[in-house]
N, C-alpha and C positions, 0 to 999 in steps of 0.2 A: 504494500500500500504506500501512496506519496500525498503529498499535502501540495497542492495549486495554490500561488497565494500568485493574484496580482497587487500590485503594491504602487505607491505615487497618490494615494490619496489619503484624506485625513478621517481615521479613524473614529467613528463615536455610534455610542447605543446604549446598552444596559447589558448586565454579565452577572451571573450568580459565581462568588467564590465555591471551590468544594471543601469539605470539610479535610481538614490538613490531613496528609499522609504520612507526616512525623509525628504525628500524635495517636492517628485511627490505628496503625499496626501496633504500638505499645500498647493501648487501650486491650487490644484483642489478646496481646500476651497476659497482661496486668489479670484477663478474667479467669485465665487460668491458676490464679493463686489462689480459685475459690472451688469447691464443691460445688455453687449454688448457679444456678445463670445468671448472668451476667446481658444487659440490653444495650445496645449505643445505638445513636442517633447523628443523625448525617454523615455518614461514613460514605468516603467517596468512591464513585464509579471508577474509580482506575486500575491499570495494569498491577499495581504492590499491593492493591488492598486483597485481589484476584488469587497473590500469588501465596502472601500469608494467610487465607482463608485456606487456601488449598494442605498450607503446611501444617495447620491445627484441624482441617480431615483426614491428614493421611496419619493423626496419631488417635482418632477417634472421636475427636472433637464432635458432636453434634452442632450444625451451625445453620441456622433460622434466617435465612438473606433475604429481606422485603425489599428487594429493586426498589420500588418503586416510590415506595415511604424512605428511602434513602434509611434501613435499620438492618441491623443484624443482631440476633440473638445468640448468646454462645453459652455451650451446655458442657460446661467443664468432666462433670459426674463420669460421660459416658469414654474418659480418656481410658485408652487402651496399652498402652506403651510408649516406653521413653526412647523410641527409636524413630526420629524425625527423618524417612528417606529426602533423597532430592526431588522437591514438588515436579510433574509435570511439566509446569507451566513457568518454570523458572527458580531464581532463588535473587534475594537480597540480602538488607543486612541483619533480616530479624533471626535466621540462626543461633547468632551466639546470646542471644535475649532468650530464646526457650530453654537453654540450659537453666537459669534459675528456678522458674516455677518445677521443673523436671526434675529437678534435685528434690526439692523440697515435698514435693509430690511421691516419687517412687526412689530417690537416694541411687540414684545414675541419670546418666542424659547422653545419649549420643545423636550428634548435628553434623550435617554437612556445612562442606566450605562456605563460605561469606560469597554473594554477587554484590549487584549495585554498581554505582556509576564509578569507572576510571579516575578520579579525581585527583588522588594521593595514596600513601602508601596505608591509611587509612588501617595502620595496625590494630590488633586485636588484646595486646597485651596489657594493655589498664584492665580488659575485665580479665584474663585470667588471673592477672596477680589480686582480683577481687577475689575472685572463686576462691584460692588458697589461703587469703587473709579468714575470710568465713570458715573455713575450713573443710573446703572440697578439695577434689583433687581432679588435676585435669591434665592431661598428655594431647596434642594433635597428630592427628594420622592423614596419611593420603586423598581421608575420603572424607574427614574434616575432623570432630574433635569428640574425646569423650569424658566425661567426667565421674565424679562415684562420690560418694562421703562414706565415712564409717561411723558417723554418730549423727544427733544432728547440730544443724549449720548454728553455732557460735555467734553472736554480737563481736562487733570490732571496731574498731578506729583505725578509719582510712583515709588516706592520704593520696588524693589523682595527683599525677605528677602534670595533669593539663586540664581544664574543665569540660571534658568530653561529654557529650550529652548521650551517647547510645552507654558507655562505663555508668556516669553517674547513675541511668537506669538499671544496669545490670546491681548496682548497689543495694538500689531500693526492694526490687524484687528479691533480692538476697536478705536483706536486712526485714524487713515488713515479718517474715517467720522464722526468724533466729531465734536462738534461746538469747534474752538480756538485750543492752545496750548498744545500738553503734552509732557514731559520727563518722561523716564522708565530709572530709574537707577538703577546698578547692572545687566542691562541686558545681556543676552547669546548673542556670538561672533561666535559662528562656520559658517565654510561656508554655510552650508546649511540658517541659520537665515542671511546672505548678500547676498545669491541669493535669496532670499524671499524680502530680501529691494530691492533687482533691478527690480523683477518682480513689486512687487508694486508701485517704480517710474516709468516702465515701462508704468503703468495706470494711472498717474496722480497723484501718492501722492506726497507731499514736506515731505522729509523726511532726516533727516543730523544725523551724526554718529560723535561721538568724542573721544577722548582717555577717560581712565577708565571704560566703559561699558556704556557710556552715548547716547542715541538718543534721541532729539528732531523732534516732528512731529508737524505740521502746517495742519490741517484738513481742507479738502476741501470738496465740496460737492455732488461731482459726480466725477466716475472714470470707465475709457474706459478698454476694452477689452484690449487683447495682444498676442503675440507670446512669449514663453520661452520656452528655450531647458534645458532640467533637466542634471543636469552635476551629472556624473559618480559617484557612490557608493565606497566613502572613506572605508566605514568598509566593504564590499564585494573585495576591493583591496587589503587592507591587509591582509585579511582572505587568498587568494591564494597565495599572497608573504610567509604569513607562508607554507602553505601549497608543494611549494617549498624548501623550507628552511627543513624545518621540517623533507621531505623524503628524503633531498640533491638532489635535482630534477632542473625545472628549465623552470618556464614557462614565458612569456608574456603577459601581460595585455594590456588589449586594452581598452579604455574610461576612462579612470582613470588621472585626472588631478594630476601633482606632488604637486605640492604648497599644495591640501588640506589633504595631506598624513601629516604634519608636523613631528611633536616628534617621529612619528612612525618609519619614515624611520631612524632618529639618534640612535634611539633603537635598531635598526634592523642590523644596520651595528656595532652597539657596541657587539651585542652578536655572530657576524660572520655570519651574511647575508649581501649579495652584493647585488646589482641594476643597473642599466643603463638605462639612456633616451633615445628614440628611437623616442622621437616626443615630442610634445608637449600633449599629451595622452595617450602615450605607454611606460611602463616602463619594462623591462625585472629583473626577479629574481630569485635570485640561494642563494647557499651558497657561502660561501669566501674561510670559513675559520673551523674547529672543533669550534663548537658550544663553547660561556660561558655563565657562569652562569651571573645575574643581578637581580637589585633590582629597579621594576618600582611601581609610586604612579598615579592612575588612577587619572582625574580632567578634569576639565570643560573647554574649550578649551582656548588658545590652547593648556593644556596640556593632557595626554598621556588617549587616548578614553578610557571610559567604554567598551563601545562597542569593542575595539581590544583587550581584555585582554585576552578573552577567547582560540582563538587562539595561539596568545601569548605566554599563559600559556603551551599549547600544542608543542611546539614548543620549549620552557625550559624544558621540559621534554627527551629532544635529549641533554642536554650540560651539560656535565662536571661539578659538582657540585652543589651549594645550590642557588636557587633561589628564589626573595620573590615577593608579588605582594603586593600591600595595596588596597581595593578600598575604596576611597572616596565620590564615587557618588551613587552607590544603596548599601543597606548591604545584597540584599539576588544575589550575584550572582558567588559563587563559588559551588552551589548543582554540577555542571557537574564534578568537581572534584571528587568528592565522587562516582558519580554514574560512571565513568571510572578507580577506584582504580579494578576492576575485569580484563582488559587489561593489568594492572603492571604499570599505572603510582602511584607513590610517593608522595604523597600532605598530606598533614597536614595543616587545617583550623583552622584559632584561632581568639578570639574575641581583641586579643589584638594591637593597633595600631601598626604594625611595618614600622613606617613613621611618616609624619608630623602629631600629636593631629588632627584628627577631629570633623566633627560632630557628630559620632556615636559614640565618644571613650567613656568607661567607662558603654555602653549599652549593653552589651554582646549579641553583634550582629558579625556573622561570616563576619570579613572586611578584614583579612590578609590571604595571601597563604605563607607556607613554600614547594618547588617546589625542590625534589630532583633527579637526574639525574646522568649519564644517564639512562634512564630505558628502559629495553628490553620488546616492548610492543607483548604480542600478544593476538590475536582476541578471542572473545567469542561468545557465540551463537547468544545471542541478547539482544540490548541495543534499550533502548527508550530515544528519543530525547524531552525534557521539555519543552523547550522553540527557539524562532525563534533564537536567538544572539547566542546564542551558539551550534547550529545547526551544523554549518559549522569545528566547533572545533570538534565533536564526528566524523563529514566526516575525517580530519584532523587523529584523533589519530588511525582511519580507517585502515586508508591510510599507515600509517607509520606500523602498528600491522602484525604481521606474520601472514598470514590467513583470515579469510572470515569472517566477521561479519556483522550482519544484523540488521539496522539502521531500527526502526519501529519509529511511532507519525514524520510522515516527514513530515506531515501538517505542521507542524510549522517552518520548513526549507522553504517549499514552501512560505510558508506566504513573506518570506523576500527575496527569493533566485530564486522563480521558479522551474523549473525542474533542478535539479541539474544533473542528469543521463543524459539527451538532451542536457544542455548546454554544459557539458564534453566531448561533443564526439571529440575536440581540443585536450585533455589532454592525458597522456596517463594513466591517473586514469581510474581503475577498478570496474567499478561501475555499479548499473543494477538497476532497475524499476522496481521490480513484486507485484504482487495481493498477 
């Protein structure tokens, strides 16, 4: 399948967010740390939600999927084994996330390797030096990893050596049924890891958050089913805020709470993009103003997302001037840059920090964008989409390009996005679905 996107005209309509997919597959893990079912609400139509449902069937999961009401019921009770083959239908990063309930559940877990997008080297080793802090054990094999306990899992104080959000998870689900006390210091803040602590109080954990990255958890011994409504997709909301912006267009978002937009939106209005609240979930977006140019350092929340840069970046490519990007969180995620120099955008990738010393500095690892503008973009025959984040960016420089280009590997958009051609039919984007 490929995506037609004609593009040179300016974008506007109305768009529903879907419910995030960094929050819906944790949710679906988190229910497994119950006997009892477990309901969620707005859980989205895409490829990851498809492919984690698939992985909590193939260990017996009962799972209750209302298309249509956007809800899935999940019936912990009827798990049958701690052996998670490789789904069908693919694999991401929720693997090494089922090893906790799986411990605590049957006292083994064996997962296959980790998929997901290319981005970085995206190790696995924060959660397993979790697993052995708790006191499991865990060895990797060829066909991915297994773990066992011989008692059960301990309270502890833990120390991330970065505040990784899929680690700090693997924490809580460890921690939530230990025997006693733990604290995870350094841990990840973003909303989506505080609606994860409210669904989990939601079931019974004791569970307190404090300034500097600190939670302590009080481990209990049994924890009850729940209701939670998965709140609106922060990086699919900024992605069509650019997306507006970018074509001088001017759409509506619908599901998108403001609060978890943060840094994005002060960004957004510094480079000459407007907004308006229209609810308490609705924010409308346009341009102000001729685009400028800026200099953002990607980080760990709350400051300025990995995950919006891409867009972002897209979106610098409309404004007057030199623009820089830094990323601090993955080194391998400026490849779309490169692969959309044949449209006319301007980029130059360099290993050199241009921002605050990080972790990568001195690695000669591609971490900085030099973003020159404005650029007259037009379309090309055909561009292949690498990965799901930056999916919505190649839509994007689309969209703005004079002419018809055709977006092929949109598996990987769907994965995060769903149909992108179906949901757009609000917008007044040019876009098509064919074989």
């Amino acid at each position: 399948m490929k995506y037609k996107v004609t593009g040179g005209h300016p974008v506007s309509g109305r768009i529903r967010c879907n419910g995030t997919k960094n929050f819906a597959n944790k949710a679906m893990v988190a229910a497994l740390l119950s006997d009892q079912p477990t309901t969620l609400h707005n859980v989205p139509d895409i490829g990851d939600f498809d492919i984690t449902k698939d992985m909590l069937k193939s260990i017996g999961t009962e799972i209750e999927y209302d298309k249509a009401n956007r809800s899935v019921r999940i019936i912990p009770s009827s798990i049958k084994t701690s052996n998670v083959p490789m789904p069908h239908s693919g694999s991401n990063r929720i693997p090494i996330l089922l090893i906790s309930p799986l411990l605590h559940r049957f006292g083994e877990a064996t997962v296959p390797l980790m998929g997901g997008c290319k981005i970085g080297a995206r190790k696995v080793d924060f959660h397993i030096n979790a697993i052995k802090a708790f006191g499991g054990n865990i060895e990797e094999t060829e066909e991915g990893f297994v773990a066992t306990k011989t008692s059960d899992l301990k309270g502890t104080h833990f120390e991330l050596p970065f505040p990784s959000v899929g680690a700090t998870e693997t924490c809580l689900f460890l921690s939530v049924l230990a025997k006693g006390t733990s604290v995870i210091n350094n841990a990840a803040i973003e909303p989506e890891i505080f609606e994860l602590i409210t669904m989990l109080r939601s079931m019974g954990a004791n569970i307190f958050a404090y300034p500097g990255r600190k939670i302590r958890i009080e481990g209990v011994d049994k924890l009850r089913g729940t209701n939670m409504h998965i709140l609106g997709d922060r990086i699919e909301g900024a992605s069509w805020a650019c997306l507006a912006c970018a074509t001088d267009g001017e759409i509506v978002v619908d599901g998108i709470r403001p609060d978890t937009l943060g840094n994005f939106l002060s960004h957004y209005q510094q480079i000459g993009g407007g907004y308006e609240l229209l609810g308490q979930d609705s924010i409308r977006f346009y341009r102000n103003e001729p685009l400028k140019p800026t200099m953002i350092e990607t980080d760990v929340y709350p400051g300025f997302s990995t995950d919006w840069q891409q867009p972002f970046a897209i979106t610098l490519t409309q404004a007057e001037g030199v623009s820089i990007i830094h990323e601090t969180v993955f080194e391998k995620r400026f490849g779309y840059l490169k692969t959309l120099k044949p449209l006319g955008v301007s980029a130059q990738i360099t290993s050199y920090c241009l921002g605050t010393p990080s972790r990568f500095q001195n690695k000669n690892l591609e971490i900085s964008a030099i973003i020159t503008g404005k650029s007259e973009l037009k379309a090309v025959d055909e561009i292949e989409v690498p990965d799901l984040r930056a999916g919505l960016a190649y839509v994007i420089a689309a969209a703005i390009a004079d002419g018809t280009t055709m977006l092929t590997g949109i598996h990987n958009i769907e994965r995060g996005y769903g149909n992108i051609a179906e949901r757009c039919k609000g917008l007044s984007l040019d876009i098509e679905r064919i074989a």
